[in-house]
mmCIF file of the N, C-alpha and C atoms, coordinates in Angstrom:
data_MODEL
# 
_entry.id   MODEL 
# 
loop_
_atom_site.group_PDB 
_atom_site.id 
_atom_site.type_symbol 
_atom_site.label_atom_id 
_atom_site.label_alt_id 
_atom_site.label_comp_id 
_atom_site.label_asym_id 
_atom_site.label_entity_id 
_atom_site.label_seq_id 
_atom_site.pdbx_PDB_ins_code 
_atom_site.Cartn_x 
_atom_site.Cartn_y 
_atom_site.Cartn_z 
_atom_site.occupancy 
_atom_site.B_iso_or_equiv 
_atom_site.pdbx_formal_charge 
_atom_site.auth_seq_id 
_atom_site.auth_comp_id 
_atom_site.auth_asym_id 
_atom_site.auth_atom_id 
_atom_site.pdbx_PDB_model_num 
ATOM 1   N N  . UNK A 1 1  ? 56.630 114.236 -5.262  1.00 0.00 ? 1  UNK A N  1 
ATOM 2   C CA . UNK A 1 1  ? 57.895 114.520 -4.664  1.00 0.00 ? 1  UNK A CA 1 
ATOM 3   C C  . UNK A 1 1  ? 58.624 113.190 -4.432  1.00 0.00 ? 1  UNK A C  1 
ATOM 4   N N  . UNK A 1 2  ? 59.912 113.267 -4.741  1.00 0.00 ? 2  UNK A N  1 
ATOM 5   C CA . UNK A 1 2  ? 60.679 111.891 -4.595  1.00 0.00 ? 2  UNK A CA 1 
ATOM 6   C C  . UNK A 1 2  ? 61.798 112.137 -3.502  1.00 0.00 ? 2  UNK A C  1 
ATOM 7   N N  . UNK A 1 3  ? 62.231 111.085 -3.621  1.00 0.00 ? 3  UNK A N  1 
ATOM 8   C CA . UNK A 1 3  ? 64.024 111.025 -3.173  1.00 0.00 ? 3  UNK A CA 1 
ATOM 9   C C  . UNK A 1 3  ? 64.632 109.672 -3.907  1.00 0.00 ? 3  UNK A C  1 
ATOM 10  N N  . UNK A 1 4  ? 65.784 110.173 -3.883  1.00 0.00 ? 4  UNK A N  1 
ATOM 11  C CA . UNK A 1 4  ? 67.117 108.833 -4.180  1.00 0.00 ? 4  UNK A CA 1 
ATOM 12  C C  . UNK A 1 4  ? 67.163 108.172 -3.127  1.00 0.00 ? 4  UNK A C  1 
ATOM 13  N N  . UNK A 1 5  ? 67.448 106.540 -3.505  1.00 0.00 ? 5  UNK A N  1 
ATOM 14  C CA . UNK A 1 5  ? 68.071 105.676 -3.037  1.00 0.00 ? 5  UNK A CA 1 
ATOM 15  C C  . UNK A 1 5  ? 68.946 105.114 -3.474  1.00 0.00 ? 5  UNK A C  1 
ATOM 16  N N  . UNK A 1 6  ? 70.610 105.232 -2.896  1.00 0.00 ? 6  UNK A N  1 
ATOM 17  C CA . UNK A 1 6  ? 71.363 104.394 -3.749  1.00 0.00 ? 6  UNK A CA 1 
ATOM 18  C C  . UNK A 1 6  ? 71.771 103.780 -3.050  1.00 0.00 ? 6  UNK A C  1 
ATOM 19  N N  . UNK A 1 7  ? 72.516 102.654 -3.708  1.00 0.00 ? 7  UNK A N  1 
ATOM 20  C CA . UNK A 1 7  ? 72.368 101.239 -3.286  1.00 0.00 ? 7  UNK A CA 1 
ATOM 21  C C  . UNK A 1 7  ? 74.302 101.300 -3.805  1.00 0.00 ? 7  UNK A C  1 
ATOM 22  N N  . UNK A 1 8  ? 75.236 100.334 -3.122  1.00 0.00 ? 8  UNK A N  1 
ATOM 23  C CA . UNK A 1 8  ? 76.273 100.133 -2.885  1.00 0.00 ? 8  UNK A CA 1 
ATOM 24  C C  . UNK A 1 8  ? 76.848 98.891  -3.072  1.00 0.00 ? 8  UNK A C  1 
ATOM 25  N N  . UNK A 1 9  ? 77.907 98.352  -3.394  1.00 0.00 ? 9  UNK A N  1 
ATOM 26  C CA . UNK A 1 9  ? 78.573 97.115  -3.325  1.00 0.00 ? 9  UNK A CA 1 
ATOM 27  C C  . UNK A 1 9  ? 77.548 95.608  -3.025  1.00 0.00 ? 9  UNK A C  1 
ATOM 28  N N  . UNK A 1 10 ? 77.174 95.485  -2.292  1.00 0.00 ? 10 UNK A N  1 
ATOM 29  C CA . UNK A 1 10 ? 76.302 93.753  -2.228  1.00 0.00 ? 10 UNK A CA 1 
ATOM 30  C C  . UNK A 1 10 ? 75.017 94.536  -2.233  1.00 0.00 ? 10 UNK A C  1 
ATOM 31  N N  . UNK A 1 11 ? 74.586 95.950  -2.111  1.00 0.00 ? 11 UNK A N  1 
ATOM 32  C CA . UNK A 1 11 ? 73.517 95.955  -2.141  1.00 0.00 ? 11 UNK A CA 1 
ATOM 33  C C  . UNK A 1 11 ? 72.667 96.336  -3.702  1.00 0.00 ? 11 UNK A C  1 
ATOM 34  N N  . UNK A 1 12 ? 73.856 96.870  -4.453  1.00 0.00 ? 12 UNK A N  1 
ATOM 35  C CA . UNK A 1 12 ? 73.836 96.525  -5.803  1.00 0.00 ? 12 UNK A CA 1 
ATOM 36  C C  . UNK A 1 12 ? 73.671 96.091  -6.611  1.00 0.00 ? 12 UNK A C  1 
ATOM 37  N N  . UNK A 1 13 ? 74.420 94.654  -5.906  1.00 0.00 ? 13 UNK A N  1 
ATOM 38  C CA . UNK A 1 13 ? 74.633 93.292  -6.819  1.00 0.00 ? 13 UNK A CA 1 
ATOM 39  C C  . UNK A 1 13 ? 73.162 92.581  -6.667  1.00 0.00 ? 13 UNK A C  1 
ATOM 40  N N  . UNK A 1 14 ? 72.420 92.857  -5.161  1.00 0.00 ? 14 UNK A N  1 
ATOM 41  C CA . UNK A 1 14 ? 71.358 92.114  -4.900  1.00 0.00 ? 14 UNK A CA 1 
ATOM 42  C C  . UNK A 1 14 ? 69.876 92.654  -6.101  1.00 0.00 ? 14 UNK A C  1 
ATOM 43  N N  . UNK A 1 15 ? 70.264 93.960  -5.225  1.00 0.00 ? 15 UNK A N  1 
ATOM 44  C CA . UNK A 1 15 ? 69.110 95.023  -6.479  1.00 0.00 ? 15 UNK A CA 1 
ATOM 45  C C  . UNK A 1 15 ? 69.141 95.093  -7.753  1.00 0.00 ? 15 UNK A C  1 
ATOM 46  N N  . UNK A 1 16 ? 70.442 94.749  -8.549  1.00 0.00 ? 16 UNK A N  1 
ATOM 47  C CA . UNK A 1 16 ? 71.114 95.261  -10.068 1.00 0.00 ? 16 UNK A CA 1 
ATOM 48  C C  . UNK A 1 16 ? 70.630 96.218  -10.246 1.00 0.00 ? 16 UNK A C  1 
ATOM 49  N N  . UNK A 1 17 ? 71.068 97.319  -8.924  1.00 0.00 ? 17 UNK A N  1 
ATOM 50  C CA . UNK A 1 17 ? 70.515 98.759  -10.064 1.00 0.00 ? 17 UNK A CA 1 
ATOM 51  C C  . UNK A 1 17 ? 71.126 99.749  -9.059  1.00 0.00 ? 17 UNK A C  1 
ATOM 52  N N  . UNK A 1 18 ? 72.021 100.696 -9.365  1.00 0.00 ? 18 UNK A N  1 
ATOM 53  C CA . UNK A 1 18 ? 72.533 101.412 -8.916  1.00 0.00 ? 18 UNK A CA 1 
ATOM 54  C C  . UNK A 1 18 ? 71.703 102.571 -7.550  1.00 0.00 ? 18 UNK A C  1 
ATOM 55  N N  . UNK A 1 19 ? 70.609 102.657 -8.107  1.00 0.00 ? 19 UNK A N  1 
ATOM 56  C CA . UNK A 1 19 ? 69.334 102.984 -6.930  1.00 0.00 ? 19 UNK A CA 1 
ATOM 57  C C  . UNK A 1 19 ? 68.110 103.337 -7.528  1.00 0.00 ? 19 UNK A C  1 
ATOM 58  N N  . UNK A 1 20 ? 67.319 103.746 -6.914  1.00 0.00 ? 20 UNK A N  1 
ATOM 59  C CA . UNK A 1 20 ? 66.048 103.711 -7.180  1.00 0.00 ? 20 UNK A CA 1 
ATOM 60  C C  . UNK A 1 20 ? 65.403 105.321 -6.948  1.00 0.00 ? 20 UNK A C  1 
ATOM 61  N N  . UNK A 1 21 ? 64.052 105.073 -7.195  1.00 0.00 ? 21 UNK A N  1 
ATOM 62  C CA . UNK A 1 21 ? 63.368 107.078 -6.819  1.00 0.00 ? 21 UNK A CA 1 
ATOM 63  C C  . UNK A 1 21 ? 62.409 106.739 -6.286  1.00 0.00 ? 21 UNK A C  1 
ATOM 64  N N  . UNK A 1 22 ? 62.152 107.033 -5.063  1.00 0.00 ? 22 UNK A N  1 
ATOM 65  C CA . UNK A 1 22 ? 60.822 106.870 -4.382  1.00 0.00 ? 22 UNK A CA 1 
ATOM 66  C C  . UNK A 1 22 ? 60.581 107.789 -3.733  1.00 0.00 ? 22 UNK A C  1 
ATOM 67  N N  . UNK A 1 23 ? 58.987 107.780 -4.250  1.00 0.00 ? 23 UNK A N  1 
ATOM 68  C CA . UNK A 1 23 ? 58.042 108.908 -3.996  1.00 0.00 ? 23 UNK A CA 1 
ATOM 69  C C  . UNK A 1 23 ? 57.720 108.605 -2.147  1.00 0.00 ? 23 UNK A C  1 
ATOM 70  N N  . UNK A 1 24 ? 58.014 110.172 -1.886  1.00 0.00 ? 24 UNK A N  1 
ATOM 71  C CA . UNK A 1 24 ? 57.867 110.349 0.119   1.00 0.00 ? 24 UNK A CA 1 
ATOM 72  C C  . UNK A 1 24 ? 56.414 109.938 0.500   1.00 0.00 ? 24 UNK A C  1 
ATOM 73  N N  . UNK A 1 25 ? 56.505 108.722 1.259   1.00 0.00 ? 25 UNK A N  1 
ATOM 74  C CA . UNK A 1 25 ? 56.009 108.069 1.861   1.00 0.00 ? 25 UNK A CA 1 
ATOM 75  C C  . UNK A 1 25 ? 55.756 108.372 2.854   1.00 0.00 ? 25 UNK A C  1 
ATOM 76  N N  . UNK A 1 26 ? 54.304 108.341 3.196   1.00 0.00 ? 26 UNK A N  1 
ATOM 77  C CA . UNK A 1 26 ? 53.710 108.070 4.793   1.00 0.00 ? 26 UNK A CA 1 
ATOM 78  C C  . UNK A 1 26 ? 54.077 109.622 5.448   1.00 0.00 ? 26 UNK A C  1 
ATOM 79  N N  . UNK A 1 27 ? 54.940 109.491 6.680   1.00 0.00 ? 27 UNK A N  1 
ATOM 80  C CA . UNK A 1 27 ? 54.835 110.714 7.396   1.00 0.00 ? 27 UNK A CA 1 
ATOM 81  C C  . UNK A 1 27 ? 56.229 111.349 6.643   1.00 0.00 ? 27 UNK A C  1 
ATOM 82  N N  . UNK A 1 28 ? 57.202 111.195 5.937   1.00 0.00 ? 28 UNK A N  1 
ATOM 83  C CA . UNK A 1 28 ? 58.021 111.414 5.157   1.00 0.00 ? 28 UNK A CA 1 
ATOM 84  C C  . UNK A 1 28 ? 59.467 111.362 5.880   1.00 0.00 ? 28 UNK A C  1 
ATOM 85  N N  . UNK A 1 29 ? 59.142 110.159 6.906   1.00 0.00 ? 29 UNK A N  1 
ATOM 86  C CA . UNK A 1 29 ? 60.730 110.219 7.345   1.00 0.00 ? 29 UNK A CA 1 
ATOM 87  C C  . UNK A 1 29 ? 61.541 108.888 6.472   1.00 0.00 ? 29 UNK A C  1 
ATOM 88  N N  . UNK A 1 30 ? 62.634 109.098 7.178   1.00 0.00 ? 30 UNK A N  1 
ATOM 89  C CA . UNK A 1 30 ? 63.780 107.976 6.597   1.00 0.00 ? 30 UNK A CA 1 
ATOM 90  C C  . UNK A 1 30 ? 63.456 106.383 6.553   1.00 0.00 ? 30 UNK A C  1 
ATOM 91  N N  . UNK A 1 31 ? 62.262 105.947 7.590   1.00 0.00 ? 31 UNK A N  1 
ATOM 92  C CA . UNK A 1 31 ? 61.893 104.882 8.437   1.00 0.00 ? 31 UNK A CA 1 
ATOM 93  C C  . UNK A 1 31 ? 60.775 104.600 7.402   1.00 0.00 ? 31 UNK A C  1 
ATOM 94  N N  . UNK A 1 32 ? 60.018 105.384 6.582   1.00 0.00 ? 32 UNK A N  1 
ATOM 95  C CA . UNK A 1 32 ? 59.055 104.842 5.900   1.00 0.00 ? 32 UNK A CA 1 
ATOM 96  C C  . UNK A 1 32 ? 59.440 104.499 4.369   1.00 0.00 ? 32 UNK A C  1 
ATOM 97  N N  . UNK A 1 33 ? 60.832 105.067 4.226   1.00 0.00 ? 33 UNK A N  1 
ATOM 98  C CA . UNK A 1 33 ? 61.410 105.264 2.827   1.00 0.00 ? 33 UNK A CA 1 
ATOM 99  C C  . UNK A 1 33 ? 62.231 103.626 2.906   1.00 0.00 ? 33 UNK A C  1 
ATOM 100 N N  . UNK A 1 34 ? 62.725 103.246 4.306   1.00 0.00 ? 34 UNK A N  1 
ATOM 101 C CA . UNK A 1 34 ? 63.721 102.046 4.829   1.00 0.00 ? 34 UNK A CA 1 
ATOM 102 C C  . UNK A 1 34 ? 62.324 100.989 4.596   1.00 0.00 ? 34 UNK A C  1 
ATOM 103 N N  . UNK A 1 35 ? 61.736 100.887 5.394   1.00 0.00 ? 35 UNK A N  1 
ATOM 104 C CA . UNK A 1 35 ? 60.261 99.980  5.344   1.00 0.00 ? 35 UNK A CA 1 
ATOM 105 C C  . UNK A 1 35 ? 60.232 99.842  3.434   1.00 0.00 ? 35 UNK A C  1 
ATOM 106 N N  . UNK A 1 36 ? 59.830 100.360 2.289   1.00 0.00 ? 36 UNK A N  1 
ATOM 107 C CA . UNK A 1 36 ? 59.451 100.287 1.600   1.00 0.00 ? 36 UNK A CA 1 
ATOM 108 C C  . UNK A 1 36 ? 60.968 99.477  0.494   1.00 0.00 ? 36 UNK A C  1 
ATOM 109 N N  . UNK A 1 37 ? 61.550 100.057 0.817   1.00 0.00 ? 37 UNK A N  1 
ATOM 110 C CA . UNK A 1 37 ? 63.349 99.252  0.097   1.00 0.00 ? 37 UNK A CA 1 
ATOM 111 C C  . UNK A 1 37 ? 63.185 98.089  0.435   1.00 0.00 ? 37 UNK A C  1 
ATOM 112 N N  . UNK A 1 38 ? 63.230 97.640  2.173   1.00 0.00 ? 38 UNK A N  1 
ATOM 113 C CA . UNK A 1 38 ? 62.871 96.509  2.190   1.00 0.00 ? 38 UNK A CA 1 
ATOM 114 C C  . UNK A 1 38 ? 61.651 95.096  1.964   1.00 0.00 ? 38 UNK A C  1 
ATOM 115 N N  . UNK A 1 39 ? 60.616 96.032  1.692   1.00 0.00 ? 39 UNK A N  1 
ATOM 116 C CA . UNK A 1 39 ? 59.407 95.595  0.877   1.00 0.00 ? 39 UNK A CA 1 
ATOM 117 C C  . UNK A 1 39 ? 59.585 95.188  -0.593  1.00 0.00 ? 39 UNK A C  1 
ATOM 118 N N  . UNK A 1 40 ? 60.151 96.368  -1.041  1.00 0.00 ? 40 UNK A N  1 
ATOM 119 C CA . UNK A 1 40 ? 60.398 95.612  -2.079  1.00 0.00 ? 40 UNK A CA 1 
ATOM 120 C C  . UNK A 1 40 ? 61.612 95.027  -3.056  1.00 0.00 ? 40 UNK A C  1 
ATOM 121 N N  . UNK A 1 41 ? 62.739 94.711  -1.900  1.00 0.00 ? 41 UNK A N  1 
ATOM 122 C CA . UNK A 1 41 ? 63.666 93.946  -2.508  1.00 0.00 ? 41 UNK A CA 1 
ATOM 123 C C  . UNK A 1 41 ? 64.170 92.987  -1.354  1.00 0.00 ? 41 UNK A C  1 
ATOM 124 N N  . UNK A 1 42 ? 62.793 91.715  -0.786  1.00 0.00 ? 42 UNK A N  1 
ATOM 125 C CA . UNK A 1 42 ? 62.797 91.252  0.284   1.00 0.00 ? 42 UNK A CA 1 
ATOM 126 C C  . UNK A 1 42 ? 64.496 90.500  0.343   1.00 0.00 ? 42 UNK A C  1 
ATOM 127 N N  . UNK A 1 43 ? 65.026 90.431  -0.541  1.00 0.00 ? 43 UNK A N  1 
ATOM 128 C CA . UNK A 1 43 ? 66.530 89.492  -1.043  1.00 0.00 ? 43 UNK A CA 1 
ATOM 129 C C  . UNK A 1 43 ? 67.313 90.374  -0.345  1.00 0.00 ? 43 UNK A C  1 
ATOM 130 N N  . UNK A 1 44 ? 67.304 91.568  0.040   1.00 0.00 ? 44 UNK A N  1 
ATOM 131 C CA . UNK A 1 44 ? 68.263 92.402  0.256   1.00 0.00 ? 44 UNK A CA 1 
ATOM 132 C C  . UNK A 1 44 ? 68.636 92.706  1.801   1.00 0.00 ? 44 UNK A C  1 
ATOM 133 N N  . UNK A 1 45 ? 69.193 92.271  2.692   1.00 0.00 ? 45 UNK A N  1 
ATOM 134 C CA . UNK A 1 45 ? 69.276 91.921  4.260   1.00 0.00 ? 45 UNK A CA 1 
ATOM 135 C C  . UNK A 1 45 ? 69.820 93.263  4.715   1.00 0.00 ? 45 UNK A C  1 
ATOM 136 N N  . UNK A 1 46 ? 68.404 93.986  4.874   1.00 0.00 ? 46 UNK A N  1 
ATOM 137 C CA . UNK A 1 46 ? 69.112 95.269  5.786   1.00 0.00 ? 46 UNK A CA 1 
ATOM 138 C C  . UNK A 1 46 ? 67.720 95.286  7.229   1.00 0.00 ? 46 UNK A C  1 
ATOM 139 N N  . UNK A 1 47 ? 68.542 95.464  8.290   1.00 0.00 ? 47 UNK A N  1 
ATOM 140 C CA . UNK A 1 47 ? 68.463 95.399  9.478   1.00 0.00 ? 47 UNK A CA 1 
ATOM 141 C C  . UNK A 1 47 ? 68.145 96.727  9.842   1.00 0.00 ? 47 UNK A C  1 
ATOM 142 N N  . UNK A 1 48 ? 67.338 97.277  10.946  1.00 0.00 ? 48 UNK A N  1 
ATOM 143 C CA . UNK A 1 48 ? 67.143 98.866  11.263  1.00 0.00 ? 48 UNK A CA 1 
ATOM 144 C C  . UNK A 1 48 ? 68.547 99.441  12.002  1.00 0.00 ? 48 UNK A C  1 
ATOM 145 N N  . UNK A 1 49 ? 68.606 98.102  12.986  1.00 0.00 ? 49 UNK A N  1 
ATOM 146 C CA . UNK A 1 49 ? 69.758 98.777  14.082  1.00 0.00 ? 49 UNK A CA 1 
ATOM 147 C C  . UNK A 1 49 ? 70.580 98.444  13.469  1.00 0.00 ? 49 UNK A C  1 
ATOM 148 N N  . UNK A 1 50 ? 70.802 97.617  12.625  1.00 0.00 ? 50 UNK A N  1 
ATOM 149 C CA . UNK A 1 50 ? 72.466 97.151  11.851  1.00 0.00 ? 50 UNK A CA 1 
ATOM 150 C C  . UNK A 1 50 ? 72.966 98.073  10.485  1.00 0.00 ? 50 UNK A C  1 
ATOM 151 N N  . UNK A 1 51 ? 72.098 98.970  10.304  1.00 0.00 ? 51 UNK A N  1 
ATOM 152 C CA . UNK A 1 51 ? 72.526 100.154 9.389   1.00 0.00 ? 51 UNK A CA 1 
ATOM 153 C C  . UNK A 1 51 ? 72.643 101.554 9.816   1.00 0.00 ? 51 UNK A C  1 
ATOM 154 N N  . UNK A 1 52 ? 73.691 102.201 9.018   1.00 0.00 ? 52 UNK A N  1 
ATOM 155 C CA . UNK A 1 52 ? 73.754 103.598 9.017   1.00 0.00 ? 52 UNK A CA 1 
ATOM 156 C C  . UNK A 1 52 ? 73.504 104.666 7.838   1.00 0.00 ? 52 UNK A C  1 
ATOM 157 N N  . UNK A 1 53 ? 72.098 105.557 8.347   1.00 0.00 ? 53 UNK A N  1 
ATOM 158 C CA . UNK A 1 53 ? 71.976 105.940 7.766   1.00 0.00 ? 53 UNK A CA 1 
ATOM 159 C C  . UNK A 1 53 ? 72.675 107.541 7.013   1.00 0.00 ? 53 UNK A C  1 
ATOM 160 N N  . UNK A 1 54 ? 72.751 107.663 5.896   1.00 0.00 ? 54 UNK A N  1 
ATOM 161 C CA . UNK A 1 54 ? 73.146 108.772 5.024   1.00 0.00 ? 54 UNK A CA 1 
ATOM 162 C C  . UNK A 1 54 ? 72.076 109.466 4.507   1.00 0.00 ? 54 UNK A C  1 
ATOM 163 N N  . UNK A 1 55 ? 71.832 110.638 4.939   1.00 0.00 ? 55 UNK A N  1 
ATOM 164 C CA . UNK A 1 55 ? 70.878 111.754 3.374   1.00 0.00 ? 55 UNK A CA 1 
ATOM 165 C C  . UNK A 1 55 ? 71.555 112.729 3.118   1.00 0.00 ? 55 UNK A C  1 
ATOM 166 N N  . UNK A 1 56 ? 71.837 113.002 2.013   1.00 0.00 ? 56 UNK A N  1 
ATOM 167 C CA . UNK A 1 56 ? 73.016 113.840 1.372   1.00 0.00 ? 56 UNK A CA 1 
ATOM 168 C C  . UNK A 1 56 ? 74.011 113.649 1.636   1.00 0.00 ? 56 UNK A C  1 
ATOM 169 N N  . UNK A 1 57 ? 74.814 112.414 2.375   1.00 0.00 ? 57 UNK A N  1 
ATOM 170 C CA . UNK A 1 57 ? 76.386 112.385 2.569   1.00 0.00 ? 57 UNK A CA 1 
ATOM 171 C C  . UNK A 1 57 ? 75.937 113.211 3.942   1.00 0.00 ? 57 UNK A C  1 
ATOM 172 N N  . UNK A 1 58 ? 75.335 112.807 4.924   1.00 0.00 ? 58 UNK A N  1 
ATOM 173 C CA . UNK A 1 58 ? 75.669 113.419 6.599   1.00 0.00 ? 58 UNK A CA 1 
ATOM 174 C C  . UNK A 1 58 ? 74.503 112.320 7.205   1.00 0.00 ? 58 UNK A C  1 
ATOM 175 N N  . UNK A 1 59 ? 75.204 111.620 8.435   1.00 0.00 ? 59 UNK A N  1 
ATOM 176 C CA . UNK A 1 59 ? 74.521 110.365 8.980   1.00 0.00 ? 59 UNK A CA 1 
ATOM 177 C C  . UNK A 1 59 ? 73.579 111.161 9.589   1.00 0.00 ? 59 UNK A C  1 
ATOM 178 N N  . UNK A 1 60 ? 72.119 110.430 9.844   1.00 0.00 ? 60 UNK A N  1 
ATOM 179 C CA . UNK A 1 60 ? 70.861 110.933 10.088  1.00 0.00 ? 60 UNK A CA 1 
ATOM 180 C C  . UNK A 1 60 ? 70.419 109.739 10.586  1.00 0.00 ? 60 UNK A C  1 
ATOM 181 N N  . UNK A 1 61 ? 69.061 110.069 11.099  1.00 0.00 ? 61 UNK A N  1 
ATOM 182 C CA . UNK A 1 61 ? 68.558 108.757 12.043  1.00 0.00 ? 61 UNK A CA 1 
ATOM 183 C C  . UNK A 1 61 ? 66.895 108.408 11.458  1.00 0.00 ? 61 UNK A C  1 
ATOM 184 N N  . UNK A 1 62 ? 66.718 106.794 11.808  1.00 0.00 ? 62 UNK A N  1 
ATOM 185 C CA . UNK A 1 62 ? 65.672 107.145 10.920  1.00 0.00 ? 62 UNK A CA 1 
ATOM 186 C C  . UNK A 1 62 ? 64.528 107.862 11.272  1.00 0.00 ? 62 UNK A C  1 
ATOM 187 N N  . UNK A 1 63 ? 64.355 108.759 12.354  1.00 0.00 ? 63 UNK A N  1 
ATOM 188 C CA . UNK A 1 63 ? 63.414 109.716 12.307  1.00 0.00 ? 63 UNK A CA 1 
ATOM 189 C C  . UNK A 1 63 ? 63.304 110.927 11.671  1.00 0.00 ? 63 UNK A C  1 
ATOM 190 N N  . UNK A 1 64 ? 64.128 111.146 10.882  1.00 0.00 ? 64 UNK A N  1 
ATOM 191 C CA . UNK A 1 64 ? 64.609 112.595 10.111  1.00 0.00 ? 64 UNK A CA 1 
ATOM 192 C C  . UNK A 1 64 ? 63.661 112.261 9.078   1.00 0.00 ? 64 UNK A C  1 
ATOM 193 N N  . UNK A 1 65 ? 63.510 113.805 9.031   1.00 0.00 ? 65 UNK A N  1 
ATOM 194 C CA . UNK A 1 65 ? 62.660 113.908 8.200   1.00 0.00 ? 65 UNK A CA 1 
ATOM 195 C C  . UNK A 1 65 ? 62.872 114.730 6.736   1.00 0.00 ? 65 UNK A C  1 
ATOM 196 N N  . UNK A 1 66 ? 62.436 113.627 5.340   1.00 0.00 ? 66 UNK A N  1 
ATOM 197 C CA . UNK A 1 66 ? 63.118 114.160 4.028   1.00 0.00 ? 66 UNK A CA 1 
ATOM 198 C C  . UNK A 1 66 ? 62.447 115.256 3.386   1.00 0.00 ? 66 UNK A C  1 
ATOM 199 N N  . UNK A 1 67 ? 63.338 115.564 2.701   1.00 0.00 ? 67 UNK A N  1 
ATOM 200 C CA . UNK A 1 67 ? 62.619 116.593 1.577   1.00 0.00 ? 67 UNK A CA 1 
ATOM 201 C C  . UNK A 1 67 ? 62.946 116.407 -0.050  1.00 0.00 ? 67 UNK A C  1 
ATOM 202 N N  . UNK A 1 68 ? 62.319 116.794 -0.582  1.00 0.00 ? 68 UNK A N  1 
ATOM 203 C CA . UNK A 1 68 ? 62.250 116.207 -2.069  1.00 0.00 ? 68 UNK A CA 1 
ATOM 204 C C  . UNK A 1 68 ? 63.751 116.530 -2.482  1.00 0.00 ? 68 UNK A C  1 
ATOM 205 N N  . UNK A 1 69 ? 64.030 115.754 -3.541  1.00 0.00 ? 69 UNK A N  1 
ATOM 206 C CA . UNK A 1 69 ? 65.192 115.412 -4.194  1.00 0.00 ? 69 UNK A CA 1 
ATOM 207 C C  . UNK A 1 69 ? 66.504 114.717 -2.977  1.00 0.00 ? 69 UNK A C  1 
ATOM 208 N N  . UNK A 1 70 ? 66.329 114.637 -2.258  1.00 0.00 ? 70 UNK A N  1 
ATOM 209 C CA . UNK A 1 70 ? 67.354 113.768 -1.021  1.00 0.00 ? 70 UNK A CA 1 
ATOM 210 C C  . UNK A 1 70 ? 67.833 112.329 -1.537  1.00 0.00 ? 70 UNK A C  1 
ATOM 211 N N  . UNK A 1 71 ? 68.991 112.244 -1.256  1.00 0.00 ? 71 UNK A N  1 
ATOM 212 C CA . UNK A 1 71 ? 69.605 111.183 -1.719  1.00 0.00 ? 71 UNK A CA 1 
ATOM 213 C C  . UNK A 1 71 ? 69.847 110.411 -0.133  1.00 0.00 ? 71 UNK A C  1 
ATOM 214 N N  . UNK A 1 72 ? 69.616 109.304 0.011   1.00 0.00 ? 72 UNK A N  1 
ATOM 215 C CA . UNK A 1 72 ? 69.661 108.416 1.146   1.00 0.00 ? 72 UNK A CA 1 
ATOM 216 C C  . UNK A 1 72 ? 70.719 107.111 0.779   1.00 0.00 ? 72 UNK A C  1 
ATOM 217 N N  . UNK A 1 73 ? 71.286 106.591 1.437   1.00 0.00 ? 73 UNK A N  1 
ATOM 218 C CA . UNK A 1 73 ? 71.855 105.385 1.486   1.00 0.00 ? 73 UNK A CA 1 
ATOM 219 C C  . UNK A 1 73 ? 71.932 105.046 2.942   1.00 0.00 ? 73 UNK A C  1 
ATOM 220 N N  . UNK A 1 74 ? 71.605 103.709 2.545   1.00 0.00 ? 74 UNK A N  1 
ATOM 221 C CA . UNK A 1 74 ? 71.283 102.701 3.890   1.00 0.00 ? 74 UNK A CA 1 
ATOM 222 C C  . UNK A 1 74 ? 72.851 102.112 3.790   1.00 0.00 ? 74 UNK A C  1 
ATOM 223 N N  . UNK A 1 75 ? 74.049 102.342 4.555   1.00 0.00 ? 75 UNK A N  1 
ATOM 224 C CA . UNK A 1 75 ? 75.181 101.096 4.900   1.00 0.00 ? 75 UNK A CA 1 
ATOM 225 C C  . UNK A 1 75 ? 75.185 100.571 5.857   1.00 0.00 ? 75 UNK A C  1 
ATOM 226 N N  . UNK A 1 76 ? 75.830 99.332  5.350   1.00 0.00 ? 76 UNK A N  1 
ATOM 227 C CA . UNK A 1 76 ? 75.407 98.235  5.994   1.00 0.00 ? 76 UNK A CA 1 
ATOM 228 C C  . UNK A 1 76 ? 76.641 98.211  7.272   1.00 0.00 ? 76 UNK A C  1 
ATOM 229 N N  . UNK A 1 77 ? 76.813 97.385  8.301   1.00 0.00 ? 77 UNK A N  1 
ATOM 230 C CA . UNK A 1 77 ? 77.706 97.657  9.470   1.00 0.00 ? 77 UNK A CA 1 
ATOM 231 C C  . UNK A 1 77 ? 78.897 96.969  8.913   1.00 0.00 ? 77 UNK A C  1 
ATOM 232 N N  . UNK A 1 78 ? 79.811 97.559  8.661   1.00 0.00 ? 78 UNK A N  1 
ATOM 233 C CA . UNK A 1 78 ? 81.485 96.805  8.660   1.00 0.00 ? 78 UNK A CA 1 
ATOM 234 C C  . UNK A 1 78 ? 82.029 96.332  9.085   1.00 0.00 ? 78 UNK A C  1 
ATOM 235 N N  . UNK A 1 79 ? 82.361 94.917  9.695   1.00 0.00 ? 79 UNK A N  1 
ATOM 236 C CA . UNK A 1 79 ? 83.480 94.884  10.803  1.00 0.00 ? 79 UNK A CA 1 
ATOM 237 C C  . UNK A 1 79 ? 84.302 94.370  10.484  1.00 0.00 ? 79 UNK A C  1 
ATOM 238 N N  . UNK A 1 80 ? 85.364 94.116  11.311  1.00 0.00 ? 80 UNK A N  1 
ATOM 239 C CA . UNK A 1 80 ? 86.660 94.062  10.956  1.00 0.00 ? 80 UNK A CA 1 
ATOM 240 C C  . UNK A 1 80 ? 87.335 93.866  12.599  1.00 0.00 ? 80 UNK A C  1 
ATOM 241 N N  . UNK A 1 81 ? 88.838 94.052  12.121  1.00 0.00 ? 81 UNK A N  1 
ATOM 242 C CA . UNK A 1 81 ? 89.445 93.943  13.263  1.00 0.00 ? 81 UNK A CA 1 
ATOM 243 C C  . UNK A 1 81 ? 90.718 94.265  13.678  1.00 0.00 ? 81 UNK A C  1 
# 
């Protein structure tokens, strides 16, 4: 069983790859799927509290828990002014 990860603007450019498929991990929440992105694309600066998370296009937290075929994106915090 998998899920999507896609990856966005600098997080793109860091990864060169539009996203990835990873097989549900551990207890199968969002937090073990986040742990493993950042394992293995240590170049890529994502923070727990400094992101918001997406599965299917509706913000979720990382205790939610996935189900196969789920698409996730980690964004990163915007600011501005």
């Amino acid at each position: 069983m998998f899920i999507s990860v896609q990856f966005h603007g600098i997080q793109r450019a860091v990864t060169q790859t539009n996203g990835i498929r990873v097989p549900i991990l551990g207890d199968g929440l969002v937090r073990d799927v986040f742990s493993y992105v950042r394992d293995a694309y240590p170049d890529l600066s994502l923070n727990e509290k400094e992101v918001l998370v997406s599965v299917n296009n509706k913000v979720k937290t990382m205790d939610h828990t996935l189900n196969p075929d789920d698409k996730i994106t980690f964004l990163p915090h915007i600011g501005g002014g």
